[in-house]
Each structure stands twice: as structure tokens, then as C-alpha cells.
C-alpha positions as CSV (number, residue, x, y, z in Angstrom):
1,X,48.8,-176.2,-154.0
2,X,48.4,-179.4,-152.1
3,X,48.3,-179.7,-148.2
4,X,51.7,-181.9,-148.5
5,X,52.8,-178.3,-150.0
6,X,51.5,-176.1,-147.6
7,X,52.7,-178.0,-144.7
8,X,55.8,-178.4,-146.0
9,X,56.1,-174.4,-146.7
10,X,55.2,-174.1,-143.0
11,X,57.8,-176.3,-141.8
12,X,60.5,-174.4,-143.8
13,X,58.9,-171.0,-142.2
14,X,59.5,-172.0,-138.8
15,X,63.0,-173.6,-139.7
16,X,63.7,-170.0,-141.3
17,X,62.9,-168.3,-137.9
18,X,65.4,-169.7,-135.8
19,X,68.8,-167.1,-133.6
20,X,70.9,-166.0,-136.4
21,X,69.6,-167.9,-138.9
22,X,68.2,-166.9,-142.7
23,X,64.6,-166.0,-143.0
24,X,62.0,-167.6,-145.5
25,X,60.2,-165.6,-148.1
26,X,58.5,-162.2,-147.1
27,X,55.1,-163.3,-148.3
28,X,55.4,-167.2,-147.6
29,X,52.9,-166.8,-144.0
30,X,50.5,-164.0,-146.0
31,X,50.1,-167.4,-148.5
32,X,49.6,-169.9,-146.0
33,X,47.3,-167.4,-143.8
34,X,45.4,-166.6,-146.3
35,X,44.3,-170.6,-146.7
36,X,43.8,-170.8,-143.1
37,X,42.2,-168.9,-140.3
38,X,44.5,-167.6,-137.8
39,X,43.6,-170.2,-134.8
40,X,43.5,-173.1,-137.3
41,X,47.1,-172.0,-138.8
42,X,48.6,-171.5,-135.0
43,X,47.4,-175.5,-134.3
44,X,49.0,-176.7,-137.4
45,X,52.6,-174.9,-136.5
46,X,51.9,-176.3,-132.8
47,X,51.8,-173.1,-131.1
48,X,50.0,-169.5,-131.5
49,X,53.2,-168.2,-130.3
50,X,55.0,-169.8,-133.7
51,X,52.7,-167.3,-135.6
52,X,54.3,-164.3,-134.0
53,X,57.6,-165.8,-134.9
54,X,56.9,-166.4,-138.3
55,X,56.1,-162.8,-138.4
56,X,58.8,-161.8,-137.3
57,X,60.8,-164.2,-140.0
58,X,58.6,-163.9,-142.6
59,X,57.3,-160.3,-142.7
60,X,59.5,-158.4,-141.0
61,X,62.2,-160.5,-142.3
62,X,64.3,-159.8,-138.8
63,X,66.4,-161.3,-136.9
64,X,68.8,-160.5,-133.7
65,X,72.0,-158.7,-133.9
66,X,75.2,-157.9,-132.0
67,X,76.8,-154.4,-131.6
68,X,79.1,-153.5,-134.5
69,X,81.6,-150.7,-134.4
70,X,79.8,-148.5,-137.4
71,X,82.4,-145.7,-137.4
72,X,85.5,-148.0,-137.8
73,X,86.6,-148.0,-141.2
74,X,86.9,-151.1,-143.3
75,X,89.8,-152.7,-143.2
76,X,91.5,-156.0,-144.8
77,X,90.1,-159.3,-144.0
78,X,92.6,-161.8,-142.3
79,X,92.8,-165.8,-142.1
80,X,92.8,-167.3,-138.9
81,X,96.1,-169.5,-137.9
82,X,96.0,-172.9,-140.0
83,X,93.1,-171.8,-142.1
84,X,93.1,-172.5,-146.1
85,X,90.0,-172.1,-148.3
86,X,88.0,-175.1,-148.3
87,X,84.4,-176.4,-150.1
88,X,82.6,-179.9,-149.2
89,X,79.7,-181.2,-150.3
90,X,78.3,-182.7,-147.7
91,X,74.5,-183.3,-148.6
92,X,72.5,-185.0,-145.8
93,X,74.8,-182.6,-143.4
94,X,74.8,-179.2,-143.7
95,X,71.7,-177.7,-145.5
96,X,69.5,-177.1,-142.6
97,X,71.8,-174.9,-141.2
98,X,75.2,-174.2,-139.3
99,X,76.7,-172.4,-136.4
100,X,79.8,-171.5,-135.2
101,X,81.9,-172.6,-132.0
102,X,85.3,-171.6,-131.6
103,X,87.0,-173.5,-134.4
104,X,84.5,-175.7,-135.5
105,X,81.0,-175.6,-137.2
106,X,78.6,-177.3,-136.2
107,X,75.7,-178.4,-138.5
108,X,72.2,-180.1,-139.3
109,X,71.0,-181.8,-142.6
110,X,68.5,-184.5,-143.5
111,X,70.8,-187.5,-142.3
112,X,72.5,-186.0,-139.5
113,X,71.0,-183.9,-136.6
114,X,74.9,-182.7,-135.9
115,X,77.7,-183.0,-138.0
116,X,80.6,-181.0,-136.5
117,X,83.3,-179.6,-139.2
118,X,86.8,-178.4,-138.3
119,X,86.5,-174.5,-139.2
120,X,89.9,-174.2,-141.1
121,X,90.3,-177.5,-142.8
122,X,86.6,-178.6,-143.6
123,X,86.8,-181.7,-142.0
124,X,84.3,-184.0,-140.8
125,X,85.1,-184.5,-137.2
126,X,82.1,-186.6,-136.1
127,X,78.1,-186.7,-136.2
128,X,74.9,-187.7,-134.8
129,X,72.4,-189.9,-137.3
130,X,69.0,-188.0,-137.1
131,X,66.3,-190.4,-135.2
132,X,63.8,-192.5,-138.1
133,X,63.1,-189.9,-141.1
134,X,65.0,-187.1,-142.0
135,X,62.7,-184.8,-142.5
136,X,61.8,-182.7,-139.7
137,X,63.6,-179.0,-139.9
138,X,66.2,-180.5,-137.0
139,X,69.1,-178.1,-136.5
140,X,71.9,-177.3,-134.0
141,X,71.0,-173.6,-132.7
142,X,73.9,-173.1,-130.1
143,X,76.9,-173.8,-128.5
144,X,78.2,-173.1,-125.2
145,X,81.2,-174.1,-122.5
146,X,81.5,-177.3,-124.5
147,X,78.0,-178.3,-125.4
148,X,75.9,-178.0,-128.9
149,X,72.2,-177.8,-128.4
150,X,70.0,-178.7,-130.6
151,X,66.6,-180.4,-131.9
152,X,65.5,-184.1,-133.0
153,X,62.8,-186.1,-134.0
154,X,61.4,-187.4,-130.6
155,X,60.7,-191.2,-130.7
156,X,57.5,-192.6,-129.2
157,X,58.6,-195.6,-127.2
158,X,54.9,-197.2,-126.8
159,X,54.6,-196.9,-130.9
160,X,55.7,-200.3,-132.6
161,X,59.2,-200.2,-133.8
162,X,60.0,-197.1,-132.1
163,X,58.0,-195.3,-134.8
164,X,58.1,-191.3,-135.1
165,X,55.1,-190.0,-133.7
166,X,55.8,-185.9,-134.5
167,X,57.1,-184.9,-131.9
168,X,60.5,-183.1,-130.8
169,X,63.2,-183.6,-128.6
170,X,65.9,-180.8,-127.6
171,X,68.9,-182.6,-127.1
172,X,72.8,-181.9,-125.7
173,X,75.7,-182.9,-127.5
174,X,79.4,-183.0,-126.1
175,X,81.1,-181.0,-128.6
176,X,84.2,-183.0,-128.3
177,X,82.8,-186.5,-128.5
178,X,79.4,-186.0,-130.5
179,X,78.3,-188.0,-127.3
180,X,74.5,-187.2,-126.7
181,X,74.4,-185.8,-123.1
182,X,71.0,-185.4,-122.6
183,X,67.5,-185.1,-124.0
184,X,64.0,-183.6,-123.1
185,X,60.6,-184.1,-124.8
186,X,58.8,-180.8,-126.1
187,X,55.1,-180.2,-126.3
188,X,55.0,-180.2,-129.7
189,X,57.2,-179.4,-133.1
190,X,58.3,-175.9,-133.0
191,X,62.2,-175.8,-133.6
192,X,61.8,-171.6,-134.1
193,X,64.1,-169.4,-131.9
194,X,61.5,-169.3,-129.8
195,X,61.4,-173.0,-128.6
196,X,64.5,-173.1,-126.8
197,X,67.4,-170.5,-126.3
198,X,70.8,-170.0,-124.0
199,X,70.1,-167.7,-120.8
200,X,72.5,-167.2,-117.9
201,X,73.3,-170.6,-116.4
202,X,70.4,-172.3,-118.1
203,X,68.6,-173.4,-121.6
204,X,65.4,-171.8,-121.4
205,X,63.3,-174.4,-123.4
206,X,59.1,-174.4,-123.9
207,X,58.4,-177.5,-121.9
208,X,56.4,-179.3,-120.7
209,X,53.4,-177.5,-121.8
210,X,52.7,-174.8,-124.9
211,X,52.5,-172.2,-122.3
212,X,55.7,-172.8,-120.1
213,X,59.3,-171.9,-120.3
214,X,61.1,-174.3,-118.1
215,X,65.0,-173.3,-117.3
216,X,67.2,-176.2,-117.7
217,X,70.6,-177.6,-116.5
218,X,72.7,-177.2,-119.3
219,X,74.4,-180.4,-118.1
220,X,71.9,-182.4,-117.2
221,X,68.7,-181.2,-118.8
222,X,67.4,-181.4,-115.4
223,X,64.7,-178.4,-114.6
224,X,66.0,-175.5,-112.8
225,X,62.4,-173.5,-112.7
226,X,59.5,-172.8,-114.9
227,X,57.4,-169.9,-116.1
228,X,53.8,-170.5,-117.1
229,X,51.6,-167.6,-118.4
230,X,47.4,-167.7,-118.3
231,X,45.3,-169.4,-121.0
232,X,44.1,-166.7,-123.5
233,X,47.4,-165.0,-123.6
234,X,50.2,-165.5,-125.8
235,X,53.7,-165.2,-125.3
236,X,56.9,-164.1,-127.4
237,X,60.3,-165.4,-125.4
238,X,63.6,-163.3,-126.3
239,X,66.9,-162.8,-124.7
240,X,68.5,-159.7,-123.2
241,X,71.9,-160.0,-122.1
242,X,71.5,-163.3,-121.0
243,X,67.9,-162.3,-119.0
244,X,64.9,-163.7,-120.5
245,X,62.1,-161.2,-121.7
246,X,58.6,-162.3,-122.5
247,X,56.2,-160.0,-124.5
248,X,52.4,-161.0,-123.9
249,X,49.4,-160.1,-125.2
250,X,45.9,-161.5,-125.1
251,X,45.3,-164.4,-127.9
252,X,42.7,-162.3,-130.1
253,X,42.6,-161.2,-133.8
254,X,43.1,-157.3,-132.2
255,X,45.3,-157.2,-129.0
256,X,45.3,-153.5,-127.3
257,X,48.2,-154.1,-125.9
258,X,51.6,-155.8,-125.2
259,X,53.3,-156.7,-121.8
260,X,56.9,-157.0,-121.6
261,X,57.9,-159.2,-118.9
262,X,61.5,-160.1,-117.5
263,X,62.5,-163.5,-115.6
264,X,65.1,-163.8,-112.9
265,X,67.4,-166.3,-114.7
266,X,68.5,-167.7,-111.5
267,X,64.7,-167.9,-110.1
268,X,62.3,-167.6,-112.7
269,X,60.8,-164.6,-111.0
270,X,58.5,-162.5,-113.3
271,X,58.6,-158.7,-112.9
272,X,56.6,-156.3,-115.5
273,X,58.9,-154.0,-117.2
274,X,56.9,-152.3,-119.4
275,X,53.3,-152.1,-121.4
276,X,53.4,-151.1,-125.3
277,X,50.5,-150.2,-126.9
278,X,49.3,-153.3,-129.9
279,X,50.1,-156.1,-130.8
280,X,54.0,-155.9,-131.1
281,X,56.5,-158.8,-132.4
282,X,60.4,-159.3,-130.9
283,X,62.2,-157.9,-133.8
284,X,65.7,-158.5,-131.7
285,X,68.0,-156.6,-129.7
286,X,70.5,-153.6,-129.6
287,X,73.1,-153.7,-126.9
288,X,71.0,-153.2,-123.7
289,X,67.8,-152.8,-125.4
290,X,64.7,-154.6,-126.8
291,X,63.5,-153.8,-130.6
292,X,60.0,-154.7,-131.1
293,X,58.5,-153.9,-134.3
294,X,54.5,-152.9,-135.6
295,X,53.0,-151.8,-139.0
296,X,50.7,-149.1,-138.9
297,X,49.9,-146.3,-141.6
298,X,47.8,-147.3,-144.8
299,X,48.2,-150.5,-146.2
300,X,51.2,-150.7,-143.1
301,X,53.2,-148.7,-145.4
302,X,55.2,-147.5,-142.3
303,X,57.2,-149.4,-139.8
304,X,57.2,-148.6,-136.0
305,X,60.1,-149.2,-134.1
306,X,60.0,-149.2,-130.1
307,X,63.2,-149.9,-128.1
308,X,62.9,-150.7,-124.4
309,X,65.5,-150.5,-122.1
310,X,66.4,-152.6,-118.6
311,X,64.6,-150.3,-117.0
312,X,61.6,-150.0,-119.6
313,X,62.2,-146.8,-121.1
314,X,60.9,-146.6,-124.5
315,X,61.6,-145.0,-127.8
316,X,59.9,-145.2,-131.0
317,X,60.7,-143.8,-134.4
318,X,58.5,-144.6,-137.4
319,X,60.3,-146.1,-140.8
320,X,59.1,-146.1,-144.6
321,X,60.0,-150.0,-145.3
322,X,58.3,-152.4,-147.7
323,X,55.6,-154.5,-146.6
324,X,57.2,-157.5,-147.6
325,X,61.0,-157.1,-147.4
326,X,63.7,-160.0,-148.8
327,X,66.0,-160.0,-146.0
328,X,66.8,-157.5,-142.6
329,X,68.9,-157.6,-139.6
330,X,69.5,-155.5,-136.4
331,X,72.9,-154.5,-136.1
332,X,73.8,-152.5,-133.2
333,X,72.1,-149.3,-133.4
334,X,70.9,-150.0,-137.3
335,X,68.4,-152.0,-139.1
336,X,69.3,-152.9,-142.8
337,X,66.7,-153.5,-144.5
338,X,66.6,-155.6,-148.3
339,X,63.7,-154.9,-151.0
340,X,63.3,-157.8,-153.5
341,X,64.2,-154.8,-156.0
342,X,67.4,-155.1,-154.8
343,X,67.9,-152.2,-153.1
344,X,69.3,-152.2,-149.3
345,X,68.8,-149.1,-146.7
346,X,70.3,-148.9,-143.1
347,X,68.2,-146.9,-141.2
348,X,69.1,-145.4,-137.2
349,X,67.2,-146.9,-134.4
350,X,68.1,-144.1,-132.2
351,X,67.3,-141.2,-134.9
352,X,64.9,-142.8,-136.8
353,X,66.6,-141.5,-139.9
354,X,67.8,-143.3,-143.1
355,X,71.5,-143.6,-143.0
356,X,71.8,-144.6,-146.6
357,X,70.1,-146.6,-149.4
358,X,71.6,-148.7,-152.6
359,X,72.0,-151.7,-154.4
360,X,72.7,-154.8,-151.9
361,X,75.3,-156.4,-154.8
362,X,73.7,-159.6,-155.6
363,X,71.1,-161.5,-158.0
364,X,68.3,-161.2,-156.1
365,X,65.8,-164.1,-156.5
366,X,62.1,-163.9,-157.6
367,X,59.4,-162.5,-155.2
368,X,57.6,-165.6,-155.4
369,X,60.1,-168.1,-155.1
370,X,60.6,-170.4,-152.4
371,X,64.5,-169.1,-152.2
372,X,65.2,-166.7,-150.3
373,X,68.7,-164.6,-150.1
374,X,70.1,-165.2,-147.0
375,X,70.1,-163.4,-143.2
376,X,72.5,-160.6,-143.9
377,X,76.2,-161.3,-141.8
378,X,78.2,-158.4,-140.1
379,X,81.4,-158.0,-139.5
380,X,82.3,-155.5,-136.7
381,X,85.9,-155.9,-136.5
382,X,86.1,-154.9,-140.4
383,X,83.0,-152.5,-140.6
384,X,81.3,-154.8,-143.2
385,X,77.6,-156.7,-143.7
386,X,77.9,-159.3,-146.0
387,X,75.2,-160.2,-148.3
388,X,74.5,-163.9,-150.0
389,X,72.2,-164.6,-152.5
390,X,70.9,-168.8,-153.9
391,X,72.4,-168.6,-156.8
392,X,76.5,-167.7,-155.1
393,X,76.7,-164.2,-155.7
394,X,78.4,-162.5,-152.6
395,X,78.6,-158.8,-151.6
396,X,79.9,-156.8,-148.8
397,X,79.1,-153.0,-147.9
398,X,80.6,-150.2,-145.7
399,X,78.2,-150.4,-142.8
400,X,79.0,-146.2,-142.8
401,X,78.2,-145.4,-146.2
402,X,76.5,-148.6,-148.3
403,X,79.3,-148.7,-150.6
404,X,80.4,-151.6,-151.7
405,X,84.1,-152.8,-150.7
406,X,83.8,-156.3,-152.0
407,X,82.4,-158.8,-154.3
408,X,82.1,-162.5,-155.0
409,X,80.7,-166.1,-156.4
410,X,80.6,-169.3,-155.0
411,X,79.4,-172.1,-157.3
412,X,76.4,-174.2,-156.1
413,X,75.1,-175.8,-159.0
414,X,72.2,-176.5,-160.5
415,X,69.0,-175.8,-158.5
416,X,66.8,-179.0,-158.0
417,X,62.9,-179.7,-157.7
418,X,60.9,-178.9,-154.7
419,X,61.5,-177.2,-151.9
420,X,64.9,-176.1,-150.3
421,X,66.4,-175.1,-147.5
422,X,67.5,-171.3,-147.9
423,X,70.7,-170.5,-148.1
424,X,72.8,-169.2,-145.5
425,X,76.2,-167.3,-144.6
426,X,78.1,-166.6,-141.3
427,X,81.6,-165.5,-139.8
428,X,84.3,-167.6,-138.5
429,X,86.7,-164.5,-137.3
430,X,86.9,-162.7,-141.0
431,X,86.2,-165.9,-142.7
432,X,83.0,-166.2,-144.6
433,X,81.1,-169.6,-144.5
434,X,78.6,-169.8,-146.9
435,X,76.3,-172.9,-147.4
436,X,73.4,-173.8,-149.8
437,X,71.5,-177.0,-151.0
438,X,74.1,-179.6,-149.3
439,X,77.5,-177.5,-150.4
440,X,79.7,-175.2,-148.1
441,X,82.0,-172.9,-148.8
442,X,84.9,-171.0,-146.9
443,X,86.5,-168.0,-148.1
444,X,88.4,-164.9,-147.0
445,X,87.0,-161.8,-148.3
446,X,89.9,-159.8,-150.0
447,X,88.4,-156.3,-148.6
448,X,90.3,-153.1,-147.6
449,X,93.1,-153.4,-149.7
């Protein structure tokens, strides 16, 4: 494998990390880390911070989810006014990614940083060119009272031509214009979840330095306050009910413990909430509580689970879960959990018990792969997590029982060389939008009936 390769594989792992977005390959980081010391492998992703993010991604394969009513039974999908199944293929502007914003999509390719899609018809409303090359992992990540945020390829005015010098801008687009409202300069060229997120009354974004978390105007861009933790430590950054969280721990190959730290979002004001023993990773959130996740046992066989509440109480429950998992997400008081076997278990945070296990309903893809199947969608006005796979094949299961209530196949063609971005599938009311290598789909799932 060649370093253009490796790199590359590293750019798609911290693309694959990003809020509510699919995950990369469960052994793509043991691959890359396993060329590369630990220290030498956090310089190259910009941050030692992106390592615990990748774990998270990569490893754990987790990412955060939203409370879903789990005893309502399944019931018939239906169609938003106006809405009629649509597919584009729109190459260069959707297959880094998409998120959702009232009626509109809003989404990130190799030509365009933001192309914004009307959510019942499919069309192209307006964009925003990416800046030079199109190759950096840029993607919209959120959307909020009007504006898109997202990330660019920062140009270095003192380079001739206004050449790309490798860095990254976040950036704030009017969601009605495509207008770009405002952009600021980040340290370096981590577009994870963990470079820049929505808070209360702010965009908590890691600038101007590696180790600060500077709260931003949404507006304006202009800073509110700023966070910045001691060298030799290294910090996770996670959301809570619009509150930031930090979990730190000392930058060494063994850390004894973890700190979990929560900021005033109106002041920045730090106040520890809790100490967990190791070196933990943000798995997501359950309602009011954080999920942090570490392997332990023989060969980390088992899975430990700690949930920490606003005031810090903690609860832990150990799981059974494969090392290297395909695909999991937290959803309310569950973690499913996908083996590359194709098998898919929902186990209870609160118990620690396994709910139920079977097949997940789709083709899985080869271990060793670069595709992945995508983050796992729930529905919790219809009681149903949707499952997507790279070659179309679509599933839905009960969330109560595992069975499943729904199948389906989109076609997106033939695979091409290289690398690709993964494929991934989201929720516009009941409507599934499913997107992979330059093609979207949207369908209505004909469930419960």
C-alpha cells in the first residue's frame, strides 16, 4: 500500500466520523495504526484528539442517537405534503454526505461544498463551488434557524494564485440564498464531529489552536468565549442537550483515567462532573445522559458501557460485542449493534441485557473492503431502524423485537476504482433518503400495512 493510499484511507476515516453520519470500516485505523506509531498517526490526522474519534468511528463503529419510542408499534409509513419519489444523480454533489433541514437537503461532493436539494421534488435549488481542488472530505454537518454549517478548503492568501495550502475553513451558509455568511480558519484539517458542533446559542468550533474550543456567533462567526485545556492532555468534545461535555485524559499510550468536564454554553465556564476510570471514547448520548464506551476482557472481547448523567452519576453494564463491528448506533436507551456476519443485536443500556439478535436484511459487504454499510437510521414515530448496504439493499426492523417489517433495493450501479465515499441513509419525516457514489434516492417505506 502506498502513502497516497494510506492517507487517503485516513482522510475517509475522519470524513466517516462526523454527527449522524456513516462510519468507515471497523478495522480501517487497526491498518493504518499498525503502519504508524500512535504520536506519528495523531500528527498526520492533525490532532491526537482525531485518534479517539476515529475510534469511536472506526472501532466502535458508534455514533449519536435521539430517543425513540421502542414500545410503539410499527406503523405505516406516510409521505409528506407534495412529496413524490425522486432519484438524481448528482456526482460532484452529494457523495460526501447530506443532512436534513426542514424540507430541504443539504449536501457536499467533490465540486460543491453545499448543494441544497428541495426534499420532495429532488431539485437543485442552489450551491457553493468547493475552493481550488475537490478533494478534501468537505461536508455540510448542520443546520440551524436558517444557517448550514459546514467545512472548506481554506485558501492561503500569501501563496501565489491563492493556492491551497491544507488547511480548513468552517464556513456559514444562508440556507435560503447559498450566500456564504461567514468563515473562520481552523488549526488544521480535521472535519470529524469533533471539529465543530451546534451548542446553545453558539457553534463550538476547535480554533484557534489544537487544544481550544472557541464558541462562536452563529451569525457572525465572531468569538463568544474559548476553552483551552493543558499540553499533555487530550480532549474528546461531545454535546449534551445543547451543553458542551469534554472528556480528558493525559496524552499517553496508558491513561488511568478520564475527566469529564462540562462548559457553561453561555460562559465557557469549566466545572468537573465526573472521573471514569481508563482511557474512555464518547460513544454518544441517551436522552440526559453521556455513553462512553471501553474494551476490556481478553483480546477486548467485552464492551463496557458507562452512562453519566447531568449530575455525574454513573452506570456501567458490560456487553459481549465483536471487536471490530460493521455498523452501531445509540438509540435511546439501546445500542444496535452490526457483525460483518450479518447478524444485528440491540442490547439495553440501562439493563445491560440483549434485547434480541438476527439477521440485519442486507448484503453485507466484505470485511476488508473499503465499503462500508451505512450508519443505521431510526425511525421513532414508526418504531423502525433502517438498515442500508453499498450495493442498494434496504431493510427495516421492529426496534421491539428485530423482525423485519420491510425490505428494499435501490439501484446504484456499477462500483468504480479506488476509493469511495460510504454510503449513507437518513429520514426526511418517514421518507427514506438514501445516497451512494454520486446517486440519491427517495423513497417511502411501505411498512405496517
Amino acid at each position: 500500500m502506498t502513502t497516497e493510499h494510506v492517507e487517503e484511507k485516513v482522510r475517509q476515516t475522519l470524513r466517516a466520523v462526523a454527527l449522524d453520519r456513516v462510519r468507515a470500516p471497523g478495522d480501517l485505523v487497526e491498518q493504518v495504526v499498525r503502519r504508524r506509531s500512535r504520536r506519528r498517526f495523531s500528527q498526520a490526522a492533525g490532532a491526537a484528539v482525531a485518534v479517539a474519534a476515529i475510534t469511536v468511528g472506526a472501532v466502535f463503529g458508534f455514533g449519536g442517537g435521539g430517543a425513540a419510542e421502542q414500545d410503539r408499534p410499527v406503523r405505516p409509513a406516510a409521505s409528506p405534503n407534495g412529496w413524490q419519489p425522486w432519484r438524481s444523480d448528482s456526482p460532484g454533489a452529494v457523495e460526501r454526505g447530506c443532512v436534513v433541514g426542514g424540507s430541504a437537503l443539504y449536501c457536499s461532493g467533490s465540486k460543491y461544498d453545499v448543494a441544497k436539494f428541495d426534499a420532495g421534488t429532488g431539485e437543485r435549488l442552489w450551491t457553493v463551488k468547493v475552493n481550488r481542488e475537490g478533494d478534501g472530505p468537505d461536508h455540510a454537518f448542520a443546520v440551524r434557524d436558517g444557517v448550514v454549517y459546514a467545512y472548506r478548503n481554506h485558501i492561503a492568501e500569501n501563496l501565489p494564485d491563492g493556492d491551497y495550502a491544507g488547511g480548513t475553513d468552517l464556513m456559514a451558509v444562508d440556507a435560503d440564498t447559498g450566500d456564504v455568511l461567514w468563515k473562520v480558519e481552523m488549526p488544521q484539517d480535521d472535519r470529524t464531529d469533533q471539529a465543530a458542533m451546534l451548542i446553545n446559542g453558539a457553534v463550538l468550533a476547535n480554533t484557534p489552536s489544537l487544544r481550544t474550543m472557541s464558541a462562536l456567533d452563529p451569525l457572525t462567526g465572531e468569538k463568544k468565549w474559548s476553552h483551552t485545556w493543558d499540553k499533555g492532555t487530550v480532549c474528546q468534545r461531545g454535546v449534551l442537550s445543547g451543553v458542551p461535555h469534554l472528556l480528558c485524559m493525559p496524552d499517553t499510550e496508558k491513561p488511568g483515567e478520564t475527566d469529564v468536564i462540562r462548559l457553561d454554553p453561555t460562559t465557557g465556564s469549566a466545572e468537573k462532573v465526573a472521573t471514569v476510570a481508563g482511557a474512555q471514547q464518547l460513544v454518544g448520548t441517551s436522552g440526559d445522559r453521556l455513553v462512553l464506551g471501553k474494551r476490556e476482557g481478553a483480546a477486548d472481547r467485552d464492551l463496557r458501557l458507562t452512562t453519566i448523567s447531568r449530575s455525574g452519576k454513573q452506570t456501567s453494564h458490560s456487553y459481549r460485542v465483536d471487536r471490530h463491528v460493521a455498523a452501531s448506533e445509540v438509540v435511546g436507551d439501546r445500542l444496535i449493534s452490526v457483525s460483518w456476519q450479518g447478524k444485528v443485536s440491540a442490547y439495553s443500556l440501562t439493563t445491560g441485557k440483549t434485547l434480541w439478535t438476527g439477521p440485519v436484511g442486507i448484503k453485507m459487504p466484505d470485511k476488508d473492503e473499503v465499503s462500508a454499510i451505512a450508519s443505521p437510521v431510526v425511525s421513532a414515530g414508526q418504531g423502525i431502524v433502517y438498515f442500508f448496504s453499498p450495493t442498494g439493499d434496504l431493510s427495516g426492523l421492529d426496534l421491539r423485537s428485530g423482525e423485519q417489517v420491510w425490505r428494499g433495493h435501490v439501484d446504484m450501479g456499477e462500483a468504480g476504482p479506488g476509493f469511495r465515499d460510504a454510503p449513507q441513509i437518513l429520514l426526511y419525516e418517514d421518507v427514506l433518503v438514501a445516497q451512494n457514489r454520486g446517486r440519491i434516492f427517495s423513497l417511502l417505506p411501505r411498512t405496517g400495512g
